[in-house]
N, C-alpha and C positions, 0 to 999 in steps of 0.2 A: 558130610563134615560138620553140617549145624551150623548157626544162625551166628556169624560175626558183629552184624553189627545190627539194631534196630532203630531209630529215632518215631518215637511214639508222641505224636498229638504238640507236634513242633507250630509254634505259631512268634508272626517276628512282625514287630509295625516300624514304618518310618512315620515322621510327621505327615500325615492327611493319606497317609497308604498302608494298608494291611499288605505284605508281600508275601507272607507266608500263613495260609490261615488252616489250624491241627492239620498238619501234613505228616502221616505215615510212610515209614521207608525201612523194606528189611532186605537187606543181604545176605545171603549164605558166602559161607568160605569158601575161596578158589571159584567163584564166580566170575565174568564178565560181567555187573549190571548196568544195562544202561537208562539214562535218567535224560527223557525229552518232553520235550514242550515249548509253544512259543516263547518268542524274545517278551521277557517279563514276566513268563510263570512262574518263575521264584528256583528258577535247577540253581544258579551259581549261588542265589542268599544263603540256599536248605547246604550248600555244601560248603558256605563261611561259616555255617554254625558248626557243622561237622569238625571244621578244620580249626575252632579256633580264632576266627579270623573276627567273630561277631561272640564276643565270651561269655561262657554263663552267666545266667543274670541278666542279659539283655533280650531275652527270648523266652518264649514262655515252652514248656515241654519235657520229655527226658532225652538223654542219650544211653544206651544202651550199650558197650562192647565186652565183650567176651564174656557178656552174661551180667555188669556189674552196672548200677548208671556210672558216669562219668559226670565231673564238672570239669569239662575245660574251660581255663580262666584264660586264655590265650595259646598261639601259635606252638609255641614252644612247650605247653602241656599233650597238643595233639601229637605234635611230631617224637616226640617220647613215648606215647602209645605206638606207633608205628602205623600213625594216619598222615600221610605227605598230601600234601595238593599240588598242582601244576597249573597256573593259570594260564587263562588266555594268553596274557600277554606275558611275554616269558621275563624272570627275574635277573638274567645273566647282566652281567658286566662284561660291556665289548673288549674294551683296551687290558682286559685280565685274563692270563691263561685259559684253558680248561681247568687244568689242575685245581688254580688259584679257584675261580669258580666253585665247583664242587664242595671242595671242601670250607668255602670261607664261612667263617662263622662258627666253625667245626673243627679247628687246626690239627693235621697233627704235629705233636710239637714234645718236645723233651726238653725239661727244667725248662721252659717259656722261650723257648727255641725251635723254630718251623724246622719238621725233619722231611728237609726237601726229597732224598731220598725215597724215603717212605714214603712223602707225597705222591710224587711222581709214580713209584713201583703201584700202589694202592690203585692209583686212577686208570694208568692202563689196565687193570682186572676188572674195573665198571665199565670201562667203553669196550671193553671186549663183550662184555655179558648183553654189552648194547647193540654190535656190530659196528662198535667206530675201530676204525684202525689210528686215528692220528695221535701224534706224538702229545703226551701230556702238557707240554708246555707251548703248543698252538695258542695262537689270541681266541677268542670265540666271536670275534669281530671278521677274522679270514675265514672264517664256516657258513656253508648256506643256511636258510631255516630249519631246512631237515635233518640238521648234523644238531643244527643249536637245540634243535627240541629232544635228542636222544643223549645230550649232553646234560637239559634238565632231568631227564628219568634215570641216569646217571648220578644225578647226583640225589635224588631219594632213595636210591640204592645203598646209596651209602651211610643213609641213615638210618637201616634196619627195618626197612617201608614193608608193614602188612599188610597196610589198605590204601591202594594207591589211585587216588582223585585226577580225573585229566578234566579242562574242562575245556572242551572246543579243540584239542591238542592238533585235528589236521585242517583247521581254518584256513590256514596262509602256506598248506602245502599243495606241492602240485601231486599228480594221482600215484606218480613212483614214490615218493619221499611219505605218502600217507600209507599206499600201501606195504612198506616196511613197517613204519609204527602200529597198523593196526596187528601185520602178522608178531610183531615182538609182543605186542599184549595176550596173545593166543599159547605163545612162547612162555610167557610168565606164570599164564594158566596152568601149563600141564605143570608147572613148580612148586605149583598151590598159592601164590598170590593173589589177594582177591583185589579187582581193579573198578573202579567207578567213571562210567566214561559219559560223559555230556557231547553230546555232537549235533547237530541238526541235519547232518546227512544221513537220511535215514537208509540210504544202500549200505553204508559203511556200518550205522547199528545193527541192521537184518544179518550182516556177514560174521559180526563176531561175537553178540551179547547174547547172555544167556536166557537173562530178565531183561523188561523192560517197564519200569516206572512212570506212569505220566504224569505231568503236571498240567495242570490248565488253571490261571486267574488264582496263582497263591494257594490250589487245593490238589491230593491225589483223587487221579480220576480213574486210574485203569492201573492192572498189574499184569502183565504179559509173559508169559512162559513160551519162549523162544524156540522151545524143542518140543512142541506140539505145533509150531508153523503158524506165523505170522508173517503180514503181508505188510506192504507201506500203507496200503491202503485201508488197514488195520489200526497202523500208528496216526496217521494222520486223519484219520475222522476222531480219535480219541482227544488229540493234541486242541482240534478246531471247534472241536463239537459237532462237525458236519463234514459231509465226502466231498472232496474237492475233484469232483471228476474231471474236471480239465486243470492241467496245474497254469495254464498262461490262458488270459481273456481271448475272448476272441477280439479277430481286427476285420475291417472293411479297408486295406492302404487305400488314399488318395495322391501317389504322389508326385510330386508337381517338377517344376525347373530342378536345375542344379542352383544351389545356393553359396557352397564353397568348395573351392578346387585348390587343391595343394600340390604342388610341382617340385620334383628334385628335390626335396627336402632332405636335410643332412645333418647330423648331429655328432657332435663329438663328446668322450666322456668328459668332463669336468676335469677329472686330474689324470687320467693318461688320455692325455689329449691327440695323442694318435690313432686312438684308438674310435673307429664309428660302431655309434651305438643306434644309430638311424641313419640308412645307407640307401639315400638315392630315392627315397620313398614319394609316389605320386597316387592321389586319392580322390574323388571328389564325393558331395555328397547334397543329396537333393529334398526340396523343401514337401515334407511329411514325409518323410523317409526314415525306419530306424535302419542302420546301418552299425552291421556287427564286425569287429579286429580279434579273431581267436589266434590263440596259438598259446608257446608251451612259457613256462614264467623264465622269465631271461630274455624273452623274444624281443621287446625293446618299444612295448606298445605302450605304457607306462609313460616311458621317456619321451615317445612321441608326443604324448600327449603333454606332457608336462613343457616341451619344449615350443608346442605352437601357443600355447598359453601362457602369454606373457615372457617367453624364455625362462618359465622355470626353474629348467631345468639344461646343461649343457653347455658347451662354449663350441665355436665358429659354427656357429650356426648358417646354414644357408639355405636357399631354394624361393621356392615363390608362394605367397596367400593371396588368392582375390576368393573375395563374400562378395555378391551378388555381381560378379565381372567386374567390380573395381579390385585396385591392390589394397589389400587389410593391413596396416600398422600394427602386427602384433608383439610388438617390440619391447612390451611391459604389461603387467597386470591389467591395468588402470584401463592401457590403450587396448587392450584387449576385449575386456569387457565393454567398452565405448562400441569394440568394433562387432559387437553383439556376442562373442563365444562367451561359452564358462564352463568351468572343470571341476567336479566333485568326483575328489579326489578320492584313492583307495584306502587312504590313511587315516579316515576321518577324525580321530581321535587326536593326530597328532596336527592335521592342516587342516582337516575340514570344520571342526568346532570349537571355540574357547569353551573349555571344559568347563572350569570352572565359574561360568556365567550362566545366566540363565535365559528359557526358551525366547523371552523376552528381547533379550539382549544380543543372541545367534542370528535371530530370522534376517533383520533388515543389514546384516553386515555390510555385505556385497551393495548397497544400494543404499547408504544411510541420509546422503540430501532428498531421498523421498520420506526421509520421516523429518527433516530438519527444518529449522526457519531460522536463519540470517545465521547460520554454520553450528547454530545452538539443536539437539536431539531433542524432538517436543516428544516427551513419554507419554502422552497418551497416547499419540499418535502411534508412535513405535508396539504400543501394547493393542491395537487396534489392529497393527500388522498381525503382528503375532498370533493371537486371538483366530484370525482369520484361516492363516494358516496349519495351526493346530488344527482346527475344526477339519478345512478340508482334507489334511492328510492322516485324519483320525491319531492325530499324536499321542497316545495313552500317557498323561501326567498327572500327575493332581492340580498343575497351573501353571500358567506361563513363567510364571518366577519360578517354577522346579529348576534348578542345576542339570546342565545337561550330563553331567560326568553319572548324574543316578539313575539318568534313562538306560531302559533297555539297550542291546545294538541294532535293532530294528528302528526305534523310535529315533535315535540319535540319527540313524540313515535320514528318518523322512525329513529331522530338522536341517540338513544338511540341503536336501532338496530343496525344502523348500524357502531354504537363505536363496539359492541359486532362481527357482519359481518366481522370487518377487524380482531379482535383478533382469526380470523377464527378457532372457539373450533369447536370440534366433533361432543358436547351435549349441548344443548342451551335449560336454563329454562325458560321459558315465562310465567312471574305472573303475570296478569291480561292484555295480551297485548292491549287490544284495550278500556279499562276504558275511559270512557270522551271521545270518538272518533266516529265521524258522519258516518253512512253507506257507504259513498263511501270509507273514511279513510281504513275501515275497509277491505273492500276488497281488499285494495291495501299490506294491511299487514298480510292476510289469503294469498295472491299470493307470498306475500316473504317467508311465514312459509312452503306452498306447492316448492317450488320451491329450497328452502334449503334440504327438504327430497327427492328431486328428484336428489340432488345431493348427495345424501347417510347420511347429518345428520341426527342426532336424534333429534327429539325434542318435550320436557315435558313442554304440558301448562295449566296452572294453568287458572282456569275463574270462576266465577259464573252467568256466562250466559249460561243457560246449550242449549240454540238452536244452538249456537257458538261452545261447545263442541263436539253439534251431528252434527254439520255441515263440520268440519275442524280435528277431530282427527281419527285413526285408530282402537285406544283402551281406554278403560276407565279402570280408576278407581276409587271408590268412598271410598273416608276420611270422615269418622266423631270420633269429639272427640280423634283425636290423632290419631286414628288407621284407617285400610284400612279396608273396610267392606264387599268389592266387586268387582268385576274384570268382564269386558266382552269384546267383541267385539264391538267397534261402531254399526255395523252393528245390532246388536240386541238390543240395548239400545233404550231407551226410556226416559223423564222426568218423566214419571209417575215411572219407575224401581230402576231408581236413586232415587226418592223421598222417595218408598216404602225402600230402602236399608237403608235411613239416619234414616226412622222413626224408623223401628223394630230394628235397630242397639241401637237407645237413649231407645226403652221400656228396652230394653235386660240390661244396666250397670243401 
């Protein structure tokens, strides 16, 4: 079919950071390519310049499509060529139809008149092409992730989409809701669509890309021809610059007493309050111990979490906390962390960091009378914090004053961590630590999880990557539906045990 798109000797600076330095990228039509690399090698800049998003003239390079350069001067120039993107974070509007969705921005409309009609008839023929069945004028607020992400490619559908950009698109799904989206990209294939997929799971790139691009430190490193057989361990020496023959450190446990025990704990949803969303749950958890909560997304591990952590999250809450065989006051925030927990959270973006501040200003959140004299923040000292922890958790910045909104999702992880590292709790909950996070990331943040239990914390992590759980924890337990269903040793666990636990647990209620 020939070469859709090229971008030849692409190169983009921020103040104090080269992100992209001449970075080539070619496409062939009706391809899958996929485009990986660490958190920070430049896949989402190379494909804000694609899209528009970072406009001509702010980058040095060509773009090339259908043979021609292009200047796209913004958004609205790429989407007119039939270049869409899908970001990470998805663009819907909750409290607005699908329909309204889809097409906003885009009306269709007669003498400046919304022809709802047409709206509606139009949009069930996109969520068909997508596999949704629901009625166009659904909220996109009552749909799960997996319905909301095929309601975005839905709506590049509708915009006459030739070259269609996902970036991370099955981040925040579980493995049935991703494995639709990647077979509907497979689906698009045989249409002649050509799609560009950013992922860091590199099972899911081995299953459906044709090409693979790599990036490393703002440069192409490698070009990959998928149908000549590549391995992960192919992509991942390209991505790192070296073989990561074990993906999780090794451990020596030491581990000690029980340190906190949870009894009958109960949670109710916040607004149907009849309804439990943590039912009856008993846990405890022992000092250097990492201790793993798998199960399927819904399972209410989340909420658990959220609800022993200062209440959170929930309403009548009941049941019992004792930390070291006293009762724990985890009644608030504040009293929470007094009573040694903390919780870095899944959503970092949205709870775990002010974005908009810098590394500086993140670290000592959780803790800021350790950086204070007579209730005033002494800035050096705070920059001292900072400083410190950067280094240890190799932060890739240009400085403590960088914004955190322009770190990688790796990077924003370890600052997250290590707000949490200086408020130095006990028991440290980790819900989803390495979401969005490229395989070297990861192991840089499985050797700080190992390396906290080797100094005697405890620590409860939440994951739905269950290779992650059997690689990195000491003990499982498996949640579904509110409640714990099963307890083992790592050591004897299995994905197929866990699976087997969530299934006969759902036949069982």
């Amino acid at each position: 079919m020939g070469t859709i798109l090229e971008m030849r000797g692409i190169t983009k600076e921020f103040p104090g950071v080269k992100a992209l330095d001449d970075v080539n990228l070619a496409v062939e039509e009706g391809e899958i390519h996929a485009l990986v690399g660490e958190n920070g090698a430049g896949k989402s800049t190379l494909m804000k310049v694609l899209s528009g998003v970072y406009p001509h003239g702010s980058y040095e390079g060509d773009i090339v499509y259908d043979g021609q350069v292009k200047t796209l001067r913004g958004i609205n120039d790429s989407e007119r060529e039939g270049i869409i993107i899908i970001h990470q974070e998805l663009a819907l509007v909750p409290l607005l139809s699908i329909a309204e969705n889809i097409f906003l921005g885009n009306e269709r409309a007669r003498n400046g008149i919304i022809d709802w009609q047409e709206t509606n008839r139009r949009t069930a023929e996109l969520l068909a092409r997508v596999g949704l069945k629901e009625n166009p004028e659904t909220l996109v607020d009552d749909l799960g992730l997996g319905k909301q992400q095929l309601v975005e490619i839905a709506k590049a559908l509708s915009k006459d989409v030739r070259l269609l950009i996902l970036d991370e698109p099955t981040s925040s799904l579980n493995e049935t809701d991703s494995g639709k989206l990647l077979d509907l990209l497979i689906e698009f294939r045989a249409r002649g669509l050509t799609s560009i997929l950013i992922s860091h799971k590199l099972n899911e790139v081995e299953k459906v890309a044709d090409t693979i691009t790599v990036l490393r430190d703002g440069a192409t490193v490698a070009r990959l021809d998928c149908r000549q057989g590549v391995s992960e361990n192919d992509i991942i020496r390209d991505m790192v610059g070296r073989s990561l023959d074990d993906r999780y450190p090794a451990r020596d446990p030491r581990i000690g007493e029980t340190v906190m025990e949870v009894r009958n704990w109960t949670v109710h949803h916040p607004l149907h309050t009849e309804r439990k969303v943590v039912d009856d749950v008993s846990f405890h958890v022992k000092r250097g111990e990492v201790l793993g909560i798998a199960g399927l997304m819904g399972a209410g591990r989340t909420e658990l979490a959220m609800s022993l952590f200062g209440r959170s999250y929930g309403r009548d809450i009941s049941g019992e906390a004792t930390i070291d065989g006293k009762p724990a006051d985890l009644s608030s925030v504040r009293r929470a962390v007094n009573a040694g927990l903390a919780y870095a959270t899944e959503d970092r973006k949205t709870y775990g960091l002010v974005m908009d501040q810098s590394i500086r200003r993140n670290v000592p959140l959780a803790k800021l009378d350790a950086v204070a004299r007579n209730m005033v923040v002494d800035h050096d000292r705070e920059a001292e914090v900072a400083e410190e922890y950067r280094r240890k958790l190799n932060v890739k910045s240009s400085s403590i004053e960088q914004e955190t909104v322009n770190l990688s999702g790796g990077n924003q992880q370890k600052v997250v961590l290590s707000k949490w590292l200086f408020a130095d709790p006990d028991i440290l909950i980790l819900d989803e630590p390495t979401r969005g996070i490229d395989v070297g990331a990861k192991f840089e943040i499985y050797t700080v999880i190992r390396d906290l239990a080797e100094a005697g914390k405890s620590i409860i992590v939440i994951s739905s990557e269950m290779p992650e759980l059997l690689g990195i924890t000491d003990r499982l337990y498996v949640m579904n539906e509110g409640r714990f269903v099963g307890e083992m040793p790592t050591a004897e666990a299995s994905q197929e045990k866990i699976m087997s636990l969530i299934i006969k647990s759902g036949a069982r209620t």
